[in-house]
KOLMARTOR-120090 format. One record per atom (N, C-alpha, C, O): chain; atom name; z, x, y. Coordinates in Angstrom, 3 decimals. Atoms other than C-alpha are relative to their C-alpha. Layout:
! KOLMARTOR-120090
(A,CA,(Z,X,Y))
...
! end
This chain:
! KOLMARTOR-120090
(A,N,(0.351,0.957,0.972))
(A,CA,(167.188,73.611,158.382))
(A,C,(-1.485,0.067,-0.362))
(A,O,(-2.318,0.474,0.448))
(A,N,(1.658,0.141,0.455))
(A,CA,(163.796,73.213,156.586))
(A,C,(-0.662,-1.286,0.294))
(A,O,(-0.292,-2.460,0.295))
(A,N,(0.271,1.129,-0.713))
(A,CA,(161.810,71.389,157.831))
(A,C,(-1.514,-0.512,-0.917))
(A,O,(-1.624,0.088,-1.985))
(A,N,(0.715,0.829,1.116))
(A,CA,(158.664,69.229,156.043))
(A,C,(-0.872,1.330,-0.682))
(A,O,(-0.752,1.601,-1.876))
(A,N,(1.130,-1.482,0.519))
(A,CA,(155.899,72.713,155.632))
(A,C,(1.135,0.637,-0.491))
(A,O,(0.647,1.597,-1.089))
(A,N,(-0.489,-0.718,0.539))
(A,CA,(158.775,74.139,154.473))
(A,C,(0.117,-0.324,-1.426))
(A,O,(-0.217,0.369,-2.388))
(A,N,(0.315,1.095,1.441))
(A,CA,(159.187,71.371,151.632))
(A,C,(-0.670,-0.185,-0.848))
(A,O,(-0.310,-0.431,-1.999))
(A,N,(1.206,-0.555,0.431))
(A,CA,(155.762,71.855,150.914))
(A,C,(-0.127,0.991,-0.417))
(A,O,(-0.640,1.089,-1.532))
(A,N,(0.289,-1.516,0.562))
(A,CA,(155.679,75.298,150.510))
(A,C,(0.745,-0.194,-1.459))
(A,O,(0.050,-0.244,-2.473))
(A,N,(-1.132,-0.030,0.636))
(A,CA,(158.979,75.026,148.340))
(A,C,(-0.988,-0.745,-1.780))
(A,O,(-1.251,-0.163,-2.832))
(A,N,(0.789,0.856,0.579))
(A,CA,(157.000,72.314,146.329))
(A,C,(-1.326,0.152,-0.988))
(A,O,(-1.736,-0.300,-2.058))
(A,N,(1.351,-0.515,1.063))
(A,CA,(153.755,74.267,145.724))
(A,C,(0.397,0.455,-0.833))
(A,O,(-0.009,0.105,-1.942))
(A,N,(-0.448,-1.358,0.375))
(A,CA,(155.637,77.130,144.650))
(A,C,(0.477,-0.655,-1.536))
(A,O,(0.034,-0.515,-2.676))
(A,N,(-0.944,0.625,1.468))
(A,CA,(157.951,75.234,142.111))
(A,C,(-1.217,-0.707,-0.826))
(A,O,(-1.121,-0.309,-1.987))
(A,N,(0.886,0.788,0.529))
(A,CA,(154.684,72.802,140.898))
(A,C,(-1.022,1.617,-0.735))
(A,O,(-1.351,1.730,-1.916))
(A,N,(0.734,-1.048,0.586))
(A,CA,(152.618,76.560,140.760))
(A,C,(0.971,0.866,-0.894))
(A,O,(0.494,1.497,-1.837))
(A,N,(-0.925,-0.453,1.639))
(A,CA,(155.487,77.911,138.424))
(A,C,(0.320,-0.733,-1.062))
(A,O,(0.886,-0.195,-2.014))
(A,N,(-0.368,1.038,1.398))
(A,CA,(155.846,74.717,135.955))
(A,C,(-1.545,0.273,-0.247))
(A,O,(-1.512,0.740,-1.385))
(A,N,(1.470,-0.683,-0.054))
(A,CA,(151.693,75.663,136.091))
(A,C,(0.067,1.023,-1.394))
(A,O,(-0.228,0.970,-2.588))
(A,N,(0.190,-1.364,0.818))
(A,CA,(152.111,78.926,134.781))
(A,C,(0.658,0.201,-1.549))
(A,O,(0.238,0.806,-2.535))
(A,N,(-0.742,0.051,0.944))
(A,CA,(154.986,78.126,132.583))
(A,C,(-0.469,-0.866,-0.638))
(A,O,(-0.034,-0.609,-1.760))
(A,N,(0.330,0.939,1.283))
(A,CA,(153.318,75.053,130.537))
(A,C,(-1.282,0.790,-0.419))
(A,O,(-1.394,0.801,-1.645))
(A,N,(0.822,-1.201,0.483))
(A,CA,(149.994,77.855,130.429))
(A,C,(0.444,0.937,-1.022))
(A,O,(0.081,1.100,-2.187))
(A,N,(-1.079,-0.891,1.165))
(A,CA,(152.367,80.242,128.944))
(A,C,(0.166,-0.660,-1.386))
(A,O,(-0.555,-0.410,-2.352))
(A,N,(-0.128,0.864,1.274))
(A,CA,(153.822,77.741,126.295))
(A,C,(-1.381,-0.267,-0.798))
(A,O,(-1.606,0.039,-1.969))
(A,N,(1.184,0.108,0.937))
(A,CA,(150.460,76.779,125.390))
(A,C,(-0.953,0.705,-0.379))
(A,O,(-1.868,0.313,-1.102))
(A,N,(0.581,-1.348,0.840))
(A,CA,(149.070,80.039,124.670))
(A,C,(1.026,-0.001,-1.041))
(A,O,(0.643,-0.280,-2.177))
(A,N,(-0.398,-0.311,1.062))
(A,CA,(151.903,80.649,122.777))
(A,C,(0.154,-1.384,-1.430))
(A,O,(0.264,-1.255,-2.649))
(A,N,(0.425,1.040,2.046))
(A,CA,(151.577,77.149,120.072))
(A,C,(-1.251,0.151,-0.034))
(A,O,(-1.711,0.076,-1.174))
(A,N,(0.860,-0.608,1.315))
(A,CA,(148.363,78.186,119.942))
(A,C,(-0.003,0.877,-0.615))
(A,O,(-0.182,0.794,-1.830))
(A,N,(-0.093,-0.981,0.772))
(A,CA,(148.686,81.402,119.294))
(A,C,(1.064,-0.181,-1.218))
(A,O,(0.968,0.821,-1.926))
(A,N,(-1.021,0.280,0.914))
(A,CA,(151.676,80.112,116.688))
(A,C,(-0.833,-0.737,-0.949))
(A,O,(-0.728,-0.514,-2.155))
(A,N,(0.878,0.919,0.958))
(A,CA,(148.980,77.422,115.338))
(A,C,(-1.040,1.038,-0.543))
(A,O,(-1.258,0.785,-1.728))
(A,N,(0.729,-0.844,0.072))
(A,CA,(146.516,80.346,115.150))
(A,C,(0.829,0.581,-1.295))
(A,O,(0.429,-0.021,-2.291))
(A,N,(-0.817,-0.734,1.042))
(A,CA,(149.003,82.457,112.536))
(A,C,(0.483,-1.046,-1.193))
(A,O,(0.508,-0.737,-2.384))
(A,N,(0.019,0.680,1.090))
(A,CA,(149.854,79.416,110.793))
(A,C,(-1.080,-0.623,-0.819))
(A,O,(-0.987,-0.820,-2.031))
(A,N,(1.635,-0.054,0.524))
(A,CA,(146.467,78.653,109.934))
(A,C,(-0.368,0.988,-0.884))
(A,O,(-1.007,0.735,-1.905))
(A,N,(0.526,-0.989,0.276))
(A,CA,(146.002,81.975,109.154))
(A,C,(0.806,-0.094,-1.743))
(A,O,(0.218,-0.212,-2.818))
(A,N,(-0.728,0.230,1.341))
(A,CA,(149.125,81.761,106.340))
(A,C,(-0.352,-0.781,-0.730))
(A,O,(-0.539,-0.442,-1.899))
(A,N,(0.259,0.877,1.182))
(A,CA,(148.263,78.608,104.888))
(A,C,(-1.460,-0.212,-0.312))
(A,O,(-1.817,-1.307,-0.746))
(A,N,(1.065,0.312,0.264))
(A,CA,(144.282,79.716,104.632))
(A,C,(0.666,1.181,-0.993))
(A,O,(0.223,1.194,-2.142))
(A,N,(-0.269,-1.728,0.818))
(A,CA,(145.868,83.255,103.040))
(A,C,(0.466,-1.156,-1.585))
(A,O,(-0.112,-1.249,-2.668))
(A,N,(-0.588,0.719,0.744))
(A,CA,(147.973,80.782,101.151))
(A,C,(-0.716,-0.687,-1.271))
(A,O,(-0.563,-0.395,-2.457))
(A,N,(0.733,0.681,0.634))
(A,CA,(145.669,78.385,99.835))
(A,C,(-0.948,1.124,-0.823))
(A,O,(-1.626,0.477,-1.621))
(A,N,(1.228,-1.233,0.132))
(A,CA,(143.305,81.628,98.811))
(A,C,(0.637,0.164,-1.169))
(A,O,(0.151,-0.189,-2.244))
(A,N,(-0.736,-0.668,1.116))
(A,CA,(145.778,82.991,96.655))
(A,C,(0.240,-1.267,-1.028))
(A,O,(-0.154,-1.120,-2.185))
(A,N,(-0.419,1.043,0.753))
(A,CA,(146.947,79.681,95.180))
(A,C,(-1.466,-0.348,-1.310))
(A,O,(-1.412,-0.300,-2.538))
(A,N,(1.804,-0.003,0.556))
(A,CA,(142.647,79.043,94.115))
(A,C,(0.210,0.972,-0.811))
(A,O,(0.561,0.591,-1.927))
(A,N,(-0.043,-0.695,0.936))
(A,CA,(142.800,82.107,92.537))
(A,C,(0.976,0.099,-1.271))
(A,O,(0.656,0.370,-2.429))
(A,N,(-0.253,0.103,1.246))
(A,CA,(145.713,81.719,90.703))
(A,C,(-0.340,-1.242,-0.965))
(A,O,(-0.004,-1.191,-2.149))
(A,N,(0.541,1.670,0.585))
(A,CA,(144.238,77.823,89.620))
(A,C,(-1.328,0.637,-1.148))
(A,O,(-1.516,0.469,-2.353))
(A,N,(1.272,-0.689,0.782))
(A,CA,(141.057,79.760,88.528))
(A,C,(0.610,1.085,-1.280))
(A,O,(0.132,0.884,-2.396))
(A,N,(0.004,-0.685,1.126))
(A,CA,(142.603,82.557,86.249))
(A,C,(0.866,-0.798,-0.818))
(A,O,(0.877,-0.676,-2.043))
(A,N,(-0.687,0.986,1.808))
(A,CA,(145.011,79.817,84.355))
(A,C,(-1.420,-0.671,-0.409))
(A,O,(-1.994,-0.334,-1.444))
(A,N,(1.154,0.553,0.684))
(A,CA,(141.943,77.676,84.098))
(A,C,(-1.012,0.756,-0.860))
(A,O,(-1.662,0.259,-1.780))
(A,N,(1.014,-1.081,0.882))
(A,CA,(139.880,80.524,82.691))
(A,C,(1.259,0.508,-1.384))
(A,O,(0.935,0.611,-2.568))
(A,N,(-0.877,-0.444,1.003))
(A,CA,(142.951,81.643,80.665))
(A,C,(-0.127,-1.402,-0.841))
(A,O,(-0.684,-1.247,-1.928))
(A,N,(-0.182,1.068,0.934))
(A,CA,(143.361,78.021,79.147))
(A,C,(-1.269,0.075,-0.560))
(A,O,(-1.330,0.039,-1.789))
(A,N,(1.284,0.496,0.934))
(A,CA,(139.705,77.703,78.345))
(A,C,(-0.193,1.069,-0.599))
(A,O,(-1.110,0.830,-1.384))
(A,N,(0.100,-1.438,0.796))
(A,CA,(139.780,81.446,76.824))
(A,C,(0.956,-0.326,-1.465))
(A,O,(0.705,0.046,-2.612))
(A,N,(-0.892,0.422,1.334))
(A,CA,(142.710,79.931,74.484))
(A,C,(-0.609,-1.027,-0.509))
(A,O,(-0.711,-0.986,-1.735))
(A,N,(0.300,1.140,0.453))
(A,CA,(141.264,76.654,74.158))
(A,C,(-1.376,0.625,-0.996))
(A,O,(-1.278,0.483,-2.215))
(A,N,(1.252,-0.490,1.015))
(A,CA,(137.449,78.414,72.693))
(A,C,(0.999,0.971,-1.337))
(A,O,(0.941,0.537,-2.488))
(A,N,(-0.927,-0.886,1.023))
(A,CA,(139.859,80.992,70.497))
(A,C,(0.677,-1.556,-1.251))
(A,O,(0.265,-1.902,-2.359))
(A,N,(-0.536,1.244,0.968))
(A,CA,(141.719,77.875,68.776))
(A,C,(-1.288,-0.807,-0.232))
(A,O,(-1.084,-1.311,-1.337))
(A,N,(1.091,0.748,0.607))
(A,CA,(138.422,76.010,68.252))
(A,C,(-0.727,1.255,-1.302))
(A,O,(-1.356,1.177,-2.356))
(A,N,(1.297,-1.344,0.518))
(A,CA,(136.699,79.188,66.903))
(A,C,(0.664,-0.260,-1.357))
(A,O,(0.064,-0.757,-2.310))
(A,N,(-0.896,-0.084,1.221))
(A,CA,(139.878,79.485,64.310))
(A,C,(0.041,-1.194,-0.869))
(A,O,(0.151,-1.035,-2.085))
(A,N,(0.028,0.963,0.329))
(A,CA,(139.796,75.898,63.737))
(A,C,(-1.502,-0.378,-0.689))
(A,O,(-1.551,-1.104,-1.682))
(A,N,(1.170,-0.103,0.820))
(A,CA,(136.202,76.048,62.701))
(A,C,(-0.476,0.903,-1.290))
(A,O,(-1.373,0.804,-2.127))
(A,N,(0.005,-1.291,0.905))
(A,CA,(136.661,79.066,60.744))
(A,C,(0.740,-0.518,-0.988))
(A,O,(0.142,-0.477,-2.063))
(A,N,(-0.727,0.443,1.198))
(A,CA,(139.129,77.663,58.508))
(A,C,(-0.417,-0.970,-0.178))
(A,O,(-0.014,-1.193,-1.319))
(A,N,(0.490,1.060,0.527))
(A,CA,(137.492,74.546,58.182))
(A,C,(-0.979,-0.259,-0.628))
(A,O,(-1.046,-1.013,-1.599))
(A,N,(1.079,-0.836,1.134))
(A,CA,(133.840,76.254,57.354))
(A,C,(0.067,0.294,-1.179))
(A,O,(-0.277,-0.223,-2.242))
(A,N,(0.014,-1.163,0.792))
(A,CA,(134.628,79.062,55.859))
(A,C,(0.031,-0.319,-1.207))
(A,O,(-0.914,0.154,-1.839))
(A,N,(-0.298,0.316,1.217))
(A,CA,(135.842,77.654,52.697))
(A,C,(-1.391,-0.813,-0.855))
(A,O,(-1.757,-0.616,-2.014))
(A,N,(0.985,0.788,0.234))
(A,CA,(132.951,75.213,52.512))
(A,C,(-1.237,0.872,0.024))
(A,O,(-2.005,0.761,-0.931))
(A,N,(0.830,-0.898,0.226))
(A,CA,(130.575,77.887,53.336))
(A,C,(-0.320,0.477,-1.662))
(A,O,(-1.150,0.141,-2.507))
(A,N,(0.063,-0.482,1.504))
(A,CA,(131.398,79.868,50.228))
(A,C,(-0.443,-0.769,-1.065))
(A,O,(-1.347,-0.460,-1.841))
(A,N,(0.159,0.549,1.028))
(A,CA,(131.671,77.227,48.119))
(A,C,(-2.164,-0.371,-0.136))
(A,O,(-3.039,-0.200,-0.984))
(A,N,(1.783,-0.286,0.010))
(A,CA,(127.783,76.785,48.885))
(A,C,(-0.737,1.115,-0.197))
(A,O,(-1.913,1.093,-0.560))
(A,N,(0.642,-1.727,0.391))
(A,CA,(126.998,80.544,48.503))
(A,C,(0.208,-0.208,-1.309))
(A,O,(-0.881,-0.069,-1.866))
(A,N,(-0.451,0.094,0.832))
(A,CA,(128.718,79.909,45.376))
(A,C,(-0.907,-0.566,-1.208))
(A,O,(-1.338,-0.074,-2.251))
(A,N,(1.259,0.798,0.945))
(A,CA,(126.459,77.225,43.874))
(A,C,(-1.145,0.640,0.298))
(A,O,(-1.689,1.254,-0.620))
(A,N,(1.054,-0.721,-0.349))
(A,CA,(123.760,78.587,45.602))
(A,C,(-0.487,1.576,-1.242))
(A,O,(-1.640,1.933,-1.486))
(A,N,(0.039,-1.011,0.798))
(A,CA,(124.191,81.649,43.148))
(A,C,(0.106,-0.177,-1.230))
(A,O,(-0.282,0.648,-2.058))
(A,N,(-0.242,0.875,1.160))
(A,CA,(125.139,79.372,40.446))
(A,C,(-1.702,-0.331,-0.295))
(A,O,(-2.227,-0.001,-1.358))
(A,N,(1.955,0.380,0.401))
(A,CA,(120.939,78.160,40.546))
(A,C,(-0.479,0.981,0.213))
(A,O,(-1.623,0.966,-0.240))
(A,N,(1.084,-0.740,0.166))
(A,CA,(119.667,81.004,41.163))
(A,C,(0.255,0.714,-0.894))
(A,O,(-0.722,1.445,-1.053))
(A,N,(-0.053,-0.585,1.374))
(A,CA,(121.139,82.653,37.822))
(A,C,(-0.258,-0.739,-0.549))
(A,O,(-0.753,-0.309,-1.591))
(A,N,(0.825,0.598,1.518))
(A,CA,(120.084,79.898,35.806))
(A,C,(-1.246,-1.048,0.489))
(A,O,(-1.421,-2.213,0.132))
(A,N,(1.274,0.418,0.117))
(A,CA,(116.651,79.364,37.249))
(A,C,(-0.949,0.871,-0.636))
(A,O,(-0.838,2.089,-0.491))
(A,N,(0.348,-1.153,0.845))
(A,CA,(114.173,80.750,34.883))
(A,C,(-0.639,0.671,1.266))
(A,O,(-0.730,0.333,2.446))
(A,N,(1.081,-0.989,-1.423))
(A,CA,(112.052,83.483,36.856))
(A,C,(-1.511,-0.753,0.065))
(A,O,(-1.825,-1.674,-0.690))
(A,N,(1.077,0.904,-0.375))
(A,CA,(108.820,82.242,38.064))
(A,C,(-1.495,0.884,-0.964))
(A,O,(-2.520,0.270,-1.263))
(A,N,(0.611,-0.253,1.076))
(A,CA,(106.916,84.662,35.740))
(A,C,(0.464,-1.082,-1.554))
(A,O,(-0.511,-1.616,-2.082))
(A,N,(-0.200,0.642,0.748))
(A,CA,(108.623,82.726,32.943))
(A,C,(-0.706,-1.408,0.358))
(A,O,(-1.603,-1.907,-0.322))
(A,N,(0.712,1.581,-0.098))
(A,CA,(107.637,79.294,34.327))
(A,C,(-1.551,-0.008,0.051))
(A,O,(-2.078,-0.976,-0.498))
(A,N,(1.449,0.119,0.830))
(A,CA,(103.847,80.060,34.099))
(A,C,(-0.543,0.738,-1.182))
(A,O,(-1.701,0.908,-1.561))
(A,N,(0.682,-0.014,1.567))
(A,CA,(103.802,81.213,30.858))
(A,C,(0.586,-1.059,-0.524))
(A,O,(0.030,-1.446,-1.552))
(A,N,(0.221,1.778,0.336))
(A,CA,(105.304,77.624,30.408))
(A,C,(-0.788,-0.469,0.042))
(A,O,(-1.401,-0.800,-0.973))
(A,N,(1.255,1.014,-0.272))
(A,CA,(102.844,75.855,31.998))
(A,C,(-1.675,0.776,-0.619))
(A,O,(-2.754,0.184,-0.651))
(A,N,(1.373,-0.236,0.904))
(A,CA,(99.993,77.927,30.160))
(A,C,(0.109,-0.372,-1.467))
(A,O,(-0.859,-0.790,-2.102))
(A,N,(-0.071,0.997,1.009))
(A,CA,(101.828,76.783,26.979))
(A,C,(-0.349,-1.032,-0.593))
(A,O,(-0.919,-1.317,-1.646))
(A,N,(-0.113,1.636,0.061))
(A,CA,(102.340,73.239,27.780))
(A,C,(-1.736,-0.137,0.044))
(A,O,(-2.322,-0.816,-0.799))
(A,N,(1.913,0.208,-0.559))
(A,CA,(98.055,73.535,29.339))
(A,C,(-0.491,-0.246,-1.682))
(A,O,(-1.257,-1.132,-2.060))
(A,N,(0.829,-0.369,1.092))
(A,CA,(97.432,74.743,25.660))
(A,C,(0.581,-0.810,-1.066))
(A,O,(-0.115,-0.831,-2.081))
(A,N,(0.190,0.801,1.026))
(A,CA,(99.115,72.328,23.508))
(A,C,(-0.497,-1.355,0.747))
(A,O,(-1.033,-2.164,-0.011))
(A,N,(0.555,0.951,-1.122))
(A,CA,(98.117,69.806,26.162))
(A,C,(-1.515,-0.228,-0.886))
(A,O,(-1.673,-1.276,-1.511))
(A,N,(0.782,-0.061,0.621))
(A,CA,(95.010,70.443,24.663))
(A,C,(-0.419,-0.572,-1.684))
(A,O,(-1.023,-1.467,-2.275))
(A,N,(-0.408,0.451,1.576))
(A,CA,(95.927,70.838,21.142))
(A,C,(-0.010,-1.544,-0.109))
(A,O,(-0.877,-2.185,-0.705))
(A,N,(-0.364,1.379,0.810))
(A,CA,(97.141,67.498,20.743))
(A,C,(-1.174,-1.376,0.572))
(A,O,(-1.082,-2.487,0.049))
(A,N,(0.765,0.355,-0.146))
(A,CA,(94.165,66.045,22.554))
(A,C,(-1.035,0.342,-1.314))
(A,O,(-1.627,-0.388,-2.108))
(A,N,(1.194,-0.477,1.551))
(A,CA,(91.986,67.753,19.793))
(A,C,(0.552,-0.499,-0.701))
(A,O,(-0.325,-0.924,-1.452))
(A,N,(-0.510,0.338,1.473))
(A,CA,(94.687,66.347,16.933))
(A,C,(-0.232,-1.531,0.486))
(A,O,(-0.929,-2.227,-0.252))
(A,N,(0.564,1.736,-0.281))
(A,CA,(94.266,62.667,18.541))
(A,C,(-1.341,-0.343,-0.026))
(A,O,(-1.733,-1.405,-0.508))
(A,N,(1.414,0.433,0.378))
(A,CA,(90.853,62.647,18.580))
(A,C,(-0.410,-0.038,-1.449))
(A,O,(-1.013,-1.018,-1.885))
(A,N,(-0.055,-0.567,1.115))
(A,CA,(90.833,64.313,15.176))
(A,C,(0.573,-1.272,-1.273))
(A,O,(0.191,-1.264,-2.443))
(A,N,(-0.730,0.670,0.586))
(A,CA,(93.222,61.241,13.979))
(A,C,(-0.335,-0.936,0.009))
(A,O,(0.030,-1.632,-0.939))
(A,N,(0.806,1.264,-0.529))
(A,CA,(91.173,58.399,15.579))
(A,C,(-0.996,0.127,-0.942))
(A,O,(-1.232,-0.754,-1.769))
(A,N,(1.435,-0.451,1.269))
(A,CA,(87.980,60.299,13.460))
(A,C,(0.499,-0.688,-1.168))
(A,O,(0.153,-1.717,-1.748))
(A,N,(-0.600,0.692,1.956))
(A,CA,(90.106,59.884,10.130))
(A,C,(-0.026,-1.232,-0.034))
(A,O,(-0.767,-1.741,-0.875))
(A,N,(-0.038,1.402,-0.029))
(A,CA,(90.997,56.272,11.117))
(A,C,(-1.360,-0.810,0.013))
(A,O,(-1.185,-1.977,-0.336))
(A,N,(1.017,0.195,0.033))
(A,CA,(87.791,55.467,11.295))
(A,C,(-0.941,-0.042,-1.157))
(A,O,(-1.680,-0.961,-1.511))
(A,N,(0.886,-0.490,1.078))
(A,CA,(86.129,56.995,8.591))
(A,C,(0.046,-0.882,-1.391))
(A,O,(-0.654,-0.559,-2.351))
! end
């Protein structure tokens, strides 16, 4: 029969193998938490990137539809200002023409200073 040191022994033995065996287990969930970590950092990685190229894709469509939307809404209005714009400058005289106006106008400017004085004289006389 066994007797109490035997009980003991029996005791370590079984207590130093539930030891080894809950060691064991808990290498292996970490090492299991370790790999899942690993997937859902891989995971998340890839996911970011694809978040980033729609977001860059939407705002690549979104500037494209503004661009077009400005373009057709300009454009038309543009012209029409080139339009007039070309409209005054064919019927402004040239700027040689406008000072041989104003040496005209200088010279009857004159003139009719000399015929008013000239008319005041008569009235007078």
């Amino acid at each position: 029969m066994l007797d109490e040191r035997d009980l003991q022994a029996i005791a370590q033995i079984i207590d130093s193998k539930i030891q080894e065996s809950e060691q064991r287990m808990t290498t292996k969930i970490q090492e299991s938490e370790q790999r899942m970590t690993a997937k859902i950092e891989a995971s998340e990685q890839r996911m970011g990137a694809k978040i980033e190229e729609s977001a860059s894709q939407t705002l690549k469509e979104a500037m494209q539809g503004a661009a077009a939307l400005m373009e057709s809404y300009f454009e038309p209005k543009f012209n029409l200002l080139f339009e007039n714009q070309q409209t005054m400058l064919e019927t402004l005289a040239p700027k040689s023409r406008v000072d041989e106006l104003e040496e005209e106008v200088s010279v009857l400017r004159s003139v009719v200073r000399q015929h008013s004085r000239d008319i005041e004289l008569l009235k007078h006389a």
